[in-house]
KOLTIRO-535162 format. One record per residue (C-alpha): residue in three letters; residue number from 1; x, y, z. Coordinates in steps of 0.25 Angstrom, whole numbers, plus 5000, padded with zeros to 4 digits. Last residue first. Layout:
<nodes>
[node 'ALA'; NUM; [X; Y; Z]],
...
</nodes>
This chain:
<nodes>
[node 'UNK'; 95; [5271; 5104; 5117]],
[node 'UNK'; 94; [5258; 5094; 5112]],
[node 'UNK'; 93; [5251; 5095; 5125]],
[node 'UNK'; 92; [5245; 5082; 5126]],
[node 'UNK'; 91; [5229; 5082; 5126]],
[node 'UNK'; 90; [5220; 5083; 5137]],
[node 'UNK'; 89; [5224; 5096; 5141]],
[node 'UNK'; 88; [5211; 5103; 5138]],
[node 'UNK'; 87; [5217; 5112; 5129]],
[node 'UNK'; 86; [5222; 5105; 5117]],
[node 'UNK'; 85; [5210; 5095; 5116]],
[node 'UNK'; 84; [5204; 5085; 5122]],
[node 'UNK'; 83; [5190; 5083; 5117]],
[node 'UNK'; 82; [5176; 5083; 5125]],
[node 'UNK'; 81; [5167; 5079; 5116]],
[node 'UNK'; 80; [5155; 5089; 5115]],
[node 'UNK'; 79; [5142; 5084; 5123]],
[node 'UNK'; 78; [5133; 5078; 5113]],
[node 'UNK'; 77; [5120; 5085; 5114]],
[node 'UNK'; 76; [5108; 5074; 5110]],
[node 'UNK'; 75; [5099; 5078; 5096]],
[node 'UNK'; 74; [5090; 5068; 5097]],
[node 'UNK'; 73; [5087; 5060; 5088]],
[node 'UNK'; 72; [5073; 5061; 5081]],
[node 'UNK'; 71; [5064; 5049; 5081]],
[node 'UNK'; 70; [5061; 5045; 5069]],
[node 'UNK'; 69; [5048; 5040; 5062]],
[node 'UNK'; 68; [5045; 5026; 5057]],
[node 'UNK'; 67; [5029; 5028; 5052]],
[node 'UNK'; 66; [5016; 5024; 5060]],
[node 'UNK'; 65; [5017; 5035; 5070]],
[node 'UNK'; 64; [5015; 5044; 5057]],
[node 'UNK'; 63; [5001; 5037; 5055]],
[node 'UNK'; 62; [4998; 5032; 5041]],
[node 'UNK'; 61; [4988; 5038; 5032]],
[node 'UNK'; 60; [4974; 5030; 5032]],
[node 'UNK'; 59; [4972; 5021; 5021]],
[node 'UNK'; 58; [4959; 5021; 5018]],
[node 'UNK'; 57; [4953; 5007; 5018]],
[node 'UNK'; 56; [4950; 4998; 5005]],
[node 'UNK'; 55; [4940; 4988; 5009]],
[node 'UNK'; 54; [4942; 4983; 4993]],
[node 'UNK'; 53; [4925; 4985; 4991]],
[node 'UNK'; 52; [4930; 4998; 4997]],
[node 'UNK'; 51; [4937; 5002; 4988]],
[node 'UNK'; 50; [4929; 4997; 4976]],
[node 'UNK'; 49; [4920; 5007; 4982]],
[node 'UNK'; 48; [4930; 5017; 4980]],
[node 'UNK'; 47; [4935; 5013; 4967]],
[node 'UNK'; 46; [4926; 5024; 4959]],
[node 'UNK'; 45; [4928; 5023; 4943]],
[node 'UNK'; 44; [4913; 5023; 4943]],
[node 'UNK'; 43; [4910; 5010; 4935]],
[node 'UNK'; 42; [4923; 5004; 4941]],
[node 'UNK'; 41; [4921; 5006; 4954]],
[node 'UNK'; 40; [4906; 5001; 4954]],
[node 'UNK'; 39; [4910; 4989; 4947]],
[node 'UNK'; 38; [4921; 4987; 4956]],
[node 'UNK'; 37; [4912; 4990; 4969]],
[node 'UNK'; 36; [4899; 4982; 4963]],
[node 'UNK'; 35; [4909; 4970; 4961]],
[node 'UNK'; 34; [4912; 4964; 4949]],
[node 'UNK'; 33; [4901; 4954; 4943]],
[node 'UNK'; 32; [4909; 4952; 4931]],
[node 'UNK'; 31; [4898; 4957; 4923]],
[node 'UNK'; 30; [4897; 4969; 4931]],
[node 'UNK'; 29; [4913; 4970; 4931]],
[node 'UNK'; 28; [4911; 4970; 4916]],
[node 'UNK'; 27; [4902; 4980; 4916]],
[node 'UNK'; 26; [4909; 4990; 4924]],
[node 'UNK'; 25; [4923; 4988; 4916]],
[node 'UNK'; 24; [4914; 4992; 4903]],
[node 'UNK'; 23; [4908; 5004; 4909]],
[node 'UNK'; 22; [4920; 5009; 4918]],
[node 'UNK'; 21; [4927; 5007; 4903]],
[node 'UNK'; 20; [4936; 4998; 4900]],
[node 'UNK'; 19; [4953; 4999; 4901]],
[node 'UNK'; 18; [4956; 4989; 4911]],
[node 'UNK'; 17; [4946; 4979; 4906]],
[node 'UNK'; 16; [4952; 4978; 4892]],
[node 'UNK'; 15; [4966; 4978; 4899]],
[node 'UNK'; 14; [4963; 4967; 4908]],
[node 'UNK'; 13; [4973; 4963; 4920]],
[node 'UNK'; 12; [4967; 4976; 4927]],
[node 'UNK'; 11; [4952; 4973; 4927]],
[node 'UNK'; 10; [4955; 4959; 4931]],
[node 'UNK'; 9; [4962; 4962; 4942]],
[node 'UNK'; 8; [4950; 4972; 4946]],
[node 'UNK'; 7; [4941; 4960; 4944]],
[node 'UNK'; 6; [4948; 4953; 4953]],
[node 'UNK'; 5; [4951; 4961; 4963]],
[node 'UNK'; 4; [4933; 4962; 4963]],
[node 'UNK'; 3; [4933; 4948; 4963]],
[node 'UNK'; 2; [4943; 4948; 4976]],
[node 'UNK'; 1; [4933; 4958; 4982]],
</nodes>
């Protein structure tokens, strides 16, 4: 596998290897003795096997459970102050 990075790596870093054709990028990778998955991949433009010469998994959605969540406050009643005021007597008359 780590021939078959390489390879890729070097498909990138090269410009004239970039831009071939599937024919022309195919037969060079023969010559290099490239992998059948990168050699297929590339002569069918389908990455799938190449995939799986990778080991690539699916990745499966992630579980809600698995994300912070917030638990809601609850509402609580706050009983109402109880205030002096003029006519409860709690206050000096003003006379």
């Amino acid at each position: 596998m780590s021939d078959t990075i390489d390879l890729l790596e070097a498909i990138g870093r090269d410009a004239s290897l970039r831009y071939a054709s599937p024919g022309e990028l195919t037969e060079l990778l023969e010559k290099a003795q490239a992998s059948e998955a990168l050699t297929d991949a590339v002569a069918s433009g389908d990455s799938s096997r190449l995939s799986a010469e990778f080991g690539h998994l699916d990745n499966e959605p992630p579980q809600s459970g698995q994300t912070p969540g917030f638990e809601e406050d609850e509402e609580e009643e706050e009983a109402p102050l109880d205030m002096p005021g003029p006519n409860k007597g709690n206050l000096p008359s003003q006379s």
